[in-house]
N, C-alpha and C positions, 0 to 999 in steps of 0.2 A: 080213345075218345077223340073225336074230330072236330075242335074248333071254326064253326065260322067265325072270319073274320067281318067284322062291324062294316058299315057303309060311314062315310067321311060326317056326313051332316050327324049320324046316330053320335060320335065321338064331340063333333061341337057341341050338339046337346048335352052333353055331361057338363062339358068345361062351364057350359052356363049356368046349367042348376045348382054349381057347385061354387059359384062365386059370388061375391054381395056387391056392394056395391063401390067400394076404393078399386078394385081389380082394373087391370088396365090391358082390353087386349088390342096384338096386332094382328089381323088375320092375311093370307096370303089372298093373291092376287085372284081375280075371273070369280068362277063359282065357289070357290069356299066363302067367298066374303059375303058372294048373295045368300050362302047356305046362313051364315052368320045373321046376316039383315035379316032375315026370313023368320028367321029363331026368336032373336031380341034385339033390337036396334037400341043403340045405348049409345050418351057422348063419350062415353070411353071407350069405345071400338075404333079402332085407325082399320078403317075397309084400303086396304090396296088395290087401288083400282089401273095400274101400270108397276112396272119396274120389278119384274120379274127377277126372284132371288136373292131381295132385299127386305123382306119380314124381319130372318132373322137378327138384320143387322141393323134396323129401324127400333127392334126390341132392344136389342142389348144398350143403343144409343139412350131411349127413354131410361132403363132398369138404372145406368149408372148417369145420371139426374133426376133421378126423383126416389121416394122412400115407399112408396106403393108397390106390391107386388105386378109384376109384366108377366104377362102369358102370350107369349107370339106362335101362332100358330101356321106351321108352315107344310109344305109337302117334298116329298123326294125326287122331284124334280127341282124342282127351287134349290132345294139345298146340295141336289148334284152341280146344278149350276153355280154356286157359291160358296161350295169347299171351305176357302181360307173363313168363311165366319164362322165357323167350328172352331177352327185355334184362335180366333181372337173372341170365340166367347172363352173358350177355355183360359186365356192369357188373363183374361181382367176378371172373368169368373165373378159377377156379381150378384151375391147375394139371394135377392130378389126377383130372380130370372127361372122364367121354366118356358123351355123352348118344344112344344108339340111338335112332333114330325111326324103327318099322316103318310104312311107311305102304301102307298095301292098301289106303288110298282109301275105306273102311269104318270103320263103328263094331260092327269086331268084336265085342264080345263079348253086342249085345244083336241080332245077326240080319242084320249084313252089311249097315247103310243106307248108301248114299253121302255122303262129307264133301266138303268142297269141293277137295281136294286130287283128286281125280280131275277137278276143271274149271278152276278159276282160282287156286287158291290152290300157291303155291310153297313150300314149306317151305325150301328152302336157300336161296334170295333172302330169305326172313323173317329165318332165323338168318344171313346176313351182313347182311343192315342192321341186326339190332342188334350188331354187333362179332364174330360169333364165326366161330373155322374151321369149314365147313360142308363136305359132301363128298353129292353123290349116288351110292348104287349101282344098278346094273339087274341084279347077279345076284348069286347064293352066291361065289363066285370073287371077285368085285368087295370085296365086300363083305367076306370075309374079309381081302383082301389090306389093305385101309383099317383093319379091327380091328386090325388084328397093328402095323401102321404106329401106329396111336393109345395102344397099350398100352405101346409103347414108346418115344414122344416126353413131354417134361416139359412141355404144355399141353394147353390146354382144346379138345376138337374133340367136334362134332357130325356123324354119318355119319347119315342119312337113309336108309334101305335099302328101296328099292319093291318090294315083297310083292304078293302074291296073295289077295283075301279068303278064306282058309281056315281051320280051327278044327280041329285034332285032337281027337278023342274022345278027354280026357284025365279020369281020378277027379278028386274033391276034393279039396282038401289034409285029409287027416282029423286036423292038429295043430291044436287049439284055438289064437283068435289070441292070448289072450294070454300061450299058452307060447311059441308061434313070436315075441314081440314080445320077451318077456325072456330067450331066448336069443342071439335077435340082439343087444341090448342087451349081455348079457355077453360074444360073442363078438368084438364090435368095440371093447372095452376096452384102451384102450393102456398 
């Protein structure tokens, strides 16, 4: 049987249906975060809107200050580019952390180039060599079933979700960033 793999925005839709409303997400940089906006604009979404390969490490910052579950959702590019946040989620491993890794093999958001992860590079053999629960999916189904499992377990688990290079034609986010930063700020206040 031949699995298609999901498109990125199909994958955030799950993450949203599937959260209430304490959930706290960071979304990565360009078009995932408009795929995000698009979907459900929320004050608890942190839209990266620069700083390419710093989700996952913006998450783990939040996850370990505050008691809200964090869902940062990143791609295999981002996180080829920033390796070492793998073993330093692994290192502090908190809790309350579930790190999406859509990987479609692409550096979506500047034209679809190929990463290494479509040839030799494994991303769930990475995140368990440095300590963490790691999980691949190959479909929407797979993958939802893994979300719903990690929202509801008290540790730190990374789901890898194999995508599609695709990009919905989504607007800009038209909230200036630094209203979208200080509401987030006040909405994640304990």
């Amino acid at each position: 049987m031949i699995t298609m793999y999901p498109k990125r925005i199909e994958i955030i839709k799950k993450i949203v249906e599937n959260i209430g409303d304490k959930e706290i997400i960071v979304c990565n940089i360009g078009i995932p975060s408009k795929e995000l906006y698009s979907i459900k604009d929320r004050e608890r979404n942190f839209y990266m809107l620069g700083s390419m390969g710093l989700a996952s490490s913006i998450g783990l910052g939040l996850a370990l200050n505050c008691k809200d579950k964090v869902i940062a959702i990143d791609g295999d590019g981002s996180i080829l580019m920033n390796l070492g946040s793998l073993s330093t989620i692994g290192y502090m491993n908190p809790k309350n952390y579930i790190l999406v890794i859509v990987d479609n093999s692409a550096y979506g958001s500047t034209g679809n180039q190929k990463t290494h992860t479509g040839k030799n590079a494994d991303l769930e053999k990475i995140a368990k060599g440095c300590g963490l629960e790691a999980v691949t999916t190959h479909s929407l189904e797979e993958f939802e079933k893994e979300f719903k499992k990690a929202l509801n377990e008290e540790r730190c688990k990374v789901i890898i979700a194999k995508a599609i290079p695709y990009n919905e034609k989504c607007p800009n986010i038209e909230i200036p960033p630094v209203v979208l930063k200080y509401r987030f700020m006040e909405a994640i206040k304990n």
